[in-house]
DOTI-996371 format. One record per residue (C-alpha): chain; y, z, x; residue in three letters; residue number from 1. Coordinates in steps of 0.5 Angstrom, whole numbers, plus 2048, in hexadecimal, padded with zeros to 3 digits. Last residue first. Layout:
% residues N
REC   ch     y     z     x    aa     i
REC    A     Y     Z     X   ALA   NUM
...
END
This chain:
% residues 270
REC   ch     y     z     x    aa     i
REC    A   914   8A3   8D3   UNK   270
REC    A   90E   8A7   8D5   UNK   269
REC    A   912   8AE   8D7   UNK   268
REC    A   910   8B1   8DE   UNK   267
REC    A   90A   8B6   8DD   UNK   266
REC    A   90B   8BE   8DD   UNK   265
REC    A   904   8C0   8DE   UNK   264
REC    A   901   8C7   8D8   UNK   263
REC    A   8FB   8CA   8DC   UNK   262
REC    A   8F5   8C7   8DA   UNK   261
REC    A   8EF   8CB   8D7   UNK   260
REC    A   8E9   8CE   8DB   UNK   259
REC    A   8E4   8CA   8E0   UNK   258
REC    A   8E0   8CC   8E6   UNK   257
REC    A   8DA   8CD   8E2   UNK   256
REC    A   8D6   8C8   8E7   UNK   255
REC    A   8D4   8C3   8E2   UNK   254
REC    A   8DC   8C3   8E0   UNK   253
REC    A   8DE   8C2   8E8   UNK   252
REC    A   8D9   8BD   8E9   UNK   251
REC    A   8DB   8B8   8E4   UNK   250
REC    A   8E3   8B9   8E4   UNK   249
REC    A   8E1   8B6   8EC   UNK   248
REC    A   8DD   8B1   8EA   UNK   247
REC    A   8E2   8AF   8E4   UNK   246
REC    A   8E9   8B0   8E9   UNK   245
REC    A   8E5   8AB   8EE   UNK   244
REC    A   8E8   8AB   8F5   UNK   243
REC    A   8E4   8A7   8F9   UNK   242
REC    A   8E0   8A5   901   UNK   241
REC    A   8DD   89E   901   UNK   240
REC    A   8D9   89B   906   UNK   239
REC    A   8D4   89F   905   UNK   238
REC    A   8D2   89B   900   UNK   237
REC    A   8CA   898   901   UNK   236
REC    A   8C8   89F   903   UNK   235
REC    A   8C8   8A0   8FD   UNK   234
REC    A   8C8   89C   8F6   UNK   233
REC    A   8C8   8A2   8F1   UNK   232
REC    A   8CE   8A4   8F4   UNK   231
REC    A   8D1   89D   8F5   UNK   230
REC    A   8D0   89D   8ED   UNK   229
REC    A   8D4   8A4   8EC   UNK   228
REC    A   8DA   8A1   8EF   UNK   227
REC    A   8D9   89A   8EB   UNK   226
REC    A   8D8   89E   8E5   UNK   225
REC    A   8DE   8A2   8E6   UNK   224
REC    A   8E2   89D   8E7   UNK   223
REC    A   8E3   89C   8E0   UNK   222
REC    A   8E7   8A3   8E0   UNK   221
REC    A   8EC   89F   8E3   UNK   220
REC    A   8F0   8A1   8E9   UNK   219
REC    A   8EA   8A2   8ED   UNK   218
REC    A   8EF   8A4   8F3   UNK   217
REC    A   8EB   8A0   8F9   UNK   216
REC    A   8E9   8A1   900   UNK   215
REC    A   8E8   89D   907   UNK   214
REC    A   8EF   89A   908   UNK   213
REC    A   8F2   894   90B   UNK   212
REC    A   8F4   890   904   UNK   211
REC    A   8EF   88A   905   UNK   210
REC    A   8EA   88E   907   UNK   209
REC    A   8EA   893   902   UNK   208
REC    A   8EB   88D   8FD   UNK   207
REC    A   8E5   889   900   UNK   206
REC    A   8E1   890   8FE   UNK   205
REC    A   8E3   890   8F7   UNK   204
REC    A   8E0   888   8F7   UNK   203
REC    A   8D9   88B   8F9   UNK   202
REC    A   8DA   890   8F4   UNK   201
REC    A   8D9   88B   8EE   UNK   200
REC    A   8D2   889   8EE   UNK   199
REC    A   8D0   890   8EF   UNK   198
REC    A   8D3   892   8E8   UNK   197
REC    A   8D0   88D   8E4   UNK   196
REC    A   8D5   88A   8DF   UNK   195
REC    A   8D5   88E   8D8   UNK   194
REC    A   8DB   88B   8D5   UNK   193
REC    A   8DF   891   8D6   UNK   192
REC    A   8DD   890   8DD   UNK   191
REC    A   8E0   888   8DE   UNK   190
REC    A   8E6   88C   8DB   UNK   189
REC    A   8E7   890   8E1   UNK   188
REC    A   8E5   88A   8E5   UNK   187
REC    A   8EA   886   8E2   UNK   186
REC    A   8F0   88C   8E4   UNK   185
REC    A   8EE   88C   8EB   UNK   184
REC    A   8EF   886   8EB   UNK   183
REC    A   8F6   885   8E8   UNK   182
REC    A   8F7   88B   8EC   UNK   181
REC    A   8F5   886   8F3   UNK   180
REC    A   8F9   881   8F1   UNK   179
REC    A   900   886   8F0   UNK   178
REC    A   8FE   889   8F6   UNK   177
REC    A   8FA   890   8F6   UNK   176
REC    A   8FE   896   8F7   UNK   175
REC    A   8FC   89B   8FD   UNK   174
REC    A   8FD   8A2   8FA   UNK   173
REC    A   8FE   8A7   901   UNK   172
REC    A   905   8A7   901   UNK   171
REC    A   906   8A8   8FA   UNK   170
REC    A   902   8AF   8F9   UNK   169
REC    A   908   8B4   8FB   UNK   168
REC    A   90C   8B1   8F6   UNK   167
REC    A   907   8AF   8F2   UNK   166
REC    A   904   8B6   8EF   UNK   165
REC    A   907   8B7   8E9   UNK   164
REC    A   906   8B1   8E7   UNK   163
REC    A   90A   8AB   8E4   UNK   162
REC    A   908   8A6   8E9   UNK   161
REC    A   900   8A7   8E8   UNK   160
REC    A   903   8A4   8E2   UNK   159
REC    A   908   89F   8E4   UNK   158
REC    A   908   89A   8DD   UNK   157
REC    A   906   894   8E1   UNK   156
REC    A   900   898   8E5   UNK   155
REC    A   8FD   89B   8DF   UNK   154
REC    A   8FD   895   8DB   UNK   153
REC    A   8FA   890   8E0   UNK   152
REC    A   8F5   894   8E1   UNK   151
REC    A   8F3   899   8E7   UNK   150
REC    A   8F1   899   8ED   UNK   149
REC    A   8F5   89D   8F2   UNK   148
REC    A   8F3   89B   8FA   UNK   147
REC    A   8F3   8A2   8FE   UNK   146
REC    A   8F6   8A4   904   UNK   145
REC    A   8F4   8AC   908   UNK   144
REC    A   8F6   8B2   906   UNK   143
REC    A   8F0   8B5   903   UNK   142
REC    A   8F2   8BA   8FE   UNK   141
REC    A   8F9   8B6   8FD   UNK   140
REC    A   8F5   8B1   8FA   UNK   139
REC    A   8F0   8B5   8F6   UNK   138
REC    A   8F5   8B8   8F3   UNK   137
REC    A   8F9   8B1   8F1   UNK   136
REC    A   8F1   8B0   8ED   UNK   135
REC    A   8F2   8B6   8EA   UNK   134
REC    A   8FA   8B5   8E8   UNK   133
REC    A   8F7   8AE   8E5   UNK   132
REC    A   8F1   8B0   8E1   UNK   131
REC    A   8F6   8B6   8DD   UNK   130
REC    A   8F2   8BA   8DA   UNK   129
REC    A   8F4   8BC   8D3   UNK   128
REC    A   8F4   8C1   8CE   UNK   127
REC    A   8FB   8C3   8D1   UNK   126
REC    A   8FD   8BD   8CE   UNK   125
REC    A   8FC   8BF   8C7   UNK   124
REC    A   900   8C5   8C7   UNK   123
REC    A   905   8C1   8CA   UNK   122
REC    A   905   8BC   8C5   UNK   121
REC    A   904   8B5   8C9   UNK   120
REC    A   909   8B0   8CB   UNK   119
REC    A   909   8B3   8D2   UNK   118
REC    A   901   8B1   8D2   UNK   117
REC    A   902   8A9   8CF   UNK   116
REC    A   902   8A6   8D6   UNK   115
REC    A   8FB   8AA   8D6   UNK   114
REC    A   8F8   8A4   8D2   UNK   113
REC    A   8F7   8A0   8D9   UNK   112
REC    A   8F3   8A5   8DC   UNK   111
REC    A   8EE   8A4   8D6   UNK   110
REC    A   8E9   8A9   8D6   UNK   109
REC    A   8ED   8AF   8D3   UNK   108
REC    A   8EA   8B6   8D5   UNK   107
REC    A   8EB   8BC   8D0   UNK   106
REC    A   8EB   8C3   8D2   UNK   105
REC    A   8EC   8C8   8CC   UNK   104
REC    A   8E7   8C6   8C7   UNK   103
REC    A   8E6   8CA   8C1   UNK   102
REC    A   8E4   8C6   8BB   UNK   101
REC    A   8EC   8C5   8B9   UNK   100
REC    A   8EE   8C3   8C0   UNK    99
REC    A   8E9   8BF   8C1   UNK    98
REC    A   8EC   8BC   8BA   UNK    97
REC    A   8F3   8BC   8BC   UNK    96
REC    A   8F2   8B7   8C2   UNK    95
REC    A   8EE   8B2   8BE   UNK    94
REC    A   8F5   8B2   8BA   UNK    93
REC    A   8F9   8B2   8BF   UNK    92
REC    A   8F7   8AC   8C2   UNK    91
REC    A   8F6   8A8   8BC   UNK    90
REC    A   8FE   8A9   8BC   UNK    89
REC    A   8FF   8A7   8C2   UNK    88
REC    A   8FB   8A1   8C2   UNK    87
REC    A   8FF   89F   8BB   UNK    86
REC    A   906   8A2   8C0   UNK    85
REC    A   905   89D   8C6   UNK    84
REC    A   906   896   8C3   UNK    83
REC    A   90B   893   8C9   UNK    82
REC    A   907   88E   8CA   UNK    81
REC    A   905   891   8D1   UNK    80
REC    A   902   898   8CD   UNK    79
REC    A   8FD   893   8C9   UNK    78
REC    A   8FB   88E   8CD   UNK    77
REC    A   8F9   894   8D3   UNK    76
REC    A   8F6   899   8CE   UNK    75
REC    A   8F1   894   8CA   UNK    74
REC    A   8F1   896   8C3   UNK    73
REC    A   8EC   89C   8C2   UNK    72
REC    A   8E7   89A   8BF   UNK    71
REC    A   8E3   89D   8C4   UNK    70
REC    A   8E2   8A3   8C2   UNK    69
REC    A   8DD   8A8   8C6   UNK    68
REC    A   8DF   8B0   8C4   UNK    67
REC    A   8DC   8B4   8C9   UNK    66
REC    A   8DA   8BB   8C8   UNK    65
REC    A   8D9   8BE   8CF   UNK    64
REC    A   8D5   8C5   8D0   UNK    63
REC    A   8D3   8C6   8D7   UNK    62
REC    A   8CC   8C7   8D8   UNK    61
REC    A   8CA   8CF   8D9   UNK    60
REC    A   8C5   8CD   8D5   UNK    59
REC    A   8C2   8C8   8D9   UNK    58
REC    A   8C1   8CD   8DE   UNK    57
REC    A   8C4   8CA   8E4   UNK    56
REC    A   8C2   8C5   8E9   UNK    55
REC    A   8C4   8BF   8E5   UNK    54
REC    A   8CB   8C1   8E4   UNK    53
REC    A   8CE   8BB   8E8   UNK    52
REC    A   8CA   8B6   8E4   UNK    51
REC    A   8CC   8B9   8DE   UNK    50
REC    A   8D3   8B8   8E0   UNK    49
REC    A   8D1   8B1   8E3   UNK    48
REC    A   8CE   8AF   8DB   UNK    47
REC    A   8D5   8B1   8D7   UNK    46
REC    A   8D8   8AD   8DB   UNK    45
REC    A   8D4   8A7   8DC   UNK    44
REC    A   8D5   8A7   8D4   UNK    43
REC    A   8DD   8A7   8D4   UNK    42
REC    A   8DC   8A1   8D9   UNK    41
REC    A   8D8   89D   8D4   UNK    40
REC    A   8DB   89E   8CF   UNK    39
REC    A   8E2   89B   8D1   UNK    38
REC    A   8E7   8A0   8CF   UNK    37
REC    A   8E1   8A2   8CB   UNK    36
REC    A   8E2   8A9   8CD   UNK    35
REC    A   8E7   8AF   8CB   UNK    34
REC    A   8E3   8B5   8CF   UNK    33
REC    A   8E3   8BC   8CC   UNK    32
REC    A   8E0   8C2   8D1   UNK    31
REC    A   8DE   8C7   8CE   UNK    30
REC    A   8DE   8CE   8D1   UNK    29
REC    A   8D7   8D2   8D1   UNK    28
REC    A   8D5   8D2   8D7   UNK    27
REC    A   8D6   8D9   8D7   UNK    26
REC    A   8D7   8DA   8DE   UNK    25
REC    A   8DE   8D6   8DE   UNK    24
REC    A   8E0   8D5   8E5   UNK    23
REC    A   8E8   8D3   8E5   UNK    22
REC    A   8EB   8CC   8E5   UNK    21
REC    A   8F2   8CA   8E3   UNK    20
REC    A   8F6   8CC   8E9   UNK    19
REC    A   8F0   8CB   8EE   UNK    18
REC    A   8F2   8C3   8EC   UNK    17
REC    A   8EE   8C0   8F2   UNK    16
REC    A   8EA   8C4   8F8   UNK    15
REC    A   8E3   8C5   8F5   UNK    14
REC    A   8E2   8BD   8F3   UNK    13
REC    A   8E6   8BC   8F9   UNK    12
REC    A   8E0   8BD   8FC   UNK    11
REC    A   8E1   8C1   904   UNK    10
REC    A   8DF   8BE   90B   UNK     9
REC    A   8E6   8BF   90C   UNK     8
REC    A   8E8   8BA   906   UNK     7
REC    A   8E4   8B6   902   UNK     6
REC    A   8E4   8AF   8FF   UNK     5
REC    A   8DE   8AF   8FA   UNK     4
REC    A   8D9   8AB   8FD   UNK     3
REC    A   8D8   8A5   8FF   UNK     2
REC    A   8D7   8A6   907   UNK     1
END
């Protein structure tokens, strides 16, 4: 079935980074979310939260303050080319205005710029959920294999890799090939550029395939759009199970589970 991948019958949505959800009664804990990174993958976002929240008093709806800004320089050119340091500033300095106003959890939605995390301050790293440790959390929940898809610039600078949690996940993350990440890549960047999501999952369906699993890591936060397609379009994907970490980040924060990370120790970027 294409659904989020579960575990004993149970969501990973209420399994994964107990370490930095608690219930919040109030509802009124803000969450930040750094979009743009594309537009369109941030908005779908914003969208499944209030998706999840919908059988809930409007009023008692999360509070999320996103900042969209997609002129933002393309993370996987920049950070191959050796041009870190002007994404990172960029990336402190909209950091520093949800600190500012308050917000005390933040979502980045590009996998691709978590390689600049460990470069960050701590006092704004601590603001910050990490997408690659959820969606490793995730992994390790449902134990079984998964085909990583991501860029070109998450797998070539090993950022899944530099997790915490690698050690223990390694063994269940199936790599594309050297042909296939390529594709993976294209099709990542064919969604940037508004390619309907349900032309496109036919060919996530050929690489389950041809890699022997049934289960993929949305290692790009654009992979989100196709996740949230197939859902739309059951029963015509039920092929498919995922282990989205925007899906499972929607569900926790529209069901008050959230409060600020807990400070993770990531390998250095160099």
């Amino acid at each position: 079935m294409f659904v989020e991948a579960r575990a004993n019958s149970h969501s990973l949505l209420y399994i994964f980074l107990r370490m930095h959800m608690t219930h919040n009664s109030s509802g009124t804990e803000t969450v930040g979310v750094l979009g743009g990174l594309g537009p369109r993958a941030s908005a779908e976002f914003l969208k499944t939260i209030y998706e999840f929240s919908r059988h809930i008093c409007e009023q008692e709806s999360p509070r999320v303050l996103m900042m969209s800004d997609p002129t933002y320089p393309d993370r996987t050119e920049v950070l191959l080319n050796g041009r870190a340091d002007a994404l990172l500033q960029r990336l402190i300095s909209d950091l520093k205005k949800f600190n500012e106003l308050g917000v005390r959890s933040v979502v980045i939605c590009c996998v691709t710029m978590h390689h600049l995390l460990p470069l960050l301050p701590e006092r704004l790293r601590s603001l910050v959920i990490s997408l690659v440790d959820t969606a490793l959390e995730g992994v390790l929940a449902f134990g079984r294999r998964q085909l990583l898809l991501c860029t070109n610039g998450t797998r070539r600078m090993g950022i899944f890799e530099r997790s915490p949690l690698w050690p223990r996940a390694a063994d269940l993350i199936v790599m594309p090939e050297a042909r296939d990440q390529d594709a993976v890549h294209h099709l990542i960047y064919r969604l940037k550029q508004n390619a309907r999501a349900d032309d496109l999952i036919p060919e996530i369906e050929a690489l389950l395939v041809r890699y022997g699993v049934d289960s993929f890591i949305a290692g790009c936060t654009e992979i989100h759009l196709l996740v949230r397609e197939a859902v739309r379009l059951r029963p015509a994907h039920q092929n498919w199970l995922y282990i989205d970490p925007l899906t499972m980040l929607a569900q926790t924060i529209a069901q008050g589970m959230w409060q600020p990370p807990t400070s993770i120790q990531y390998a250095g970027a160099d």
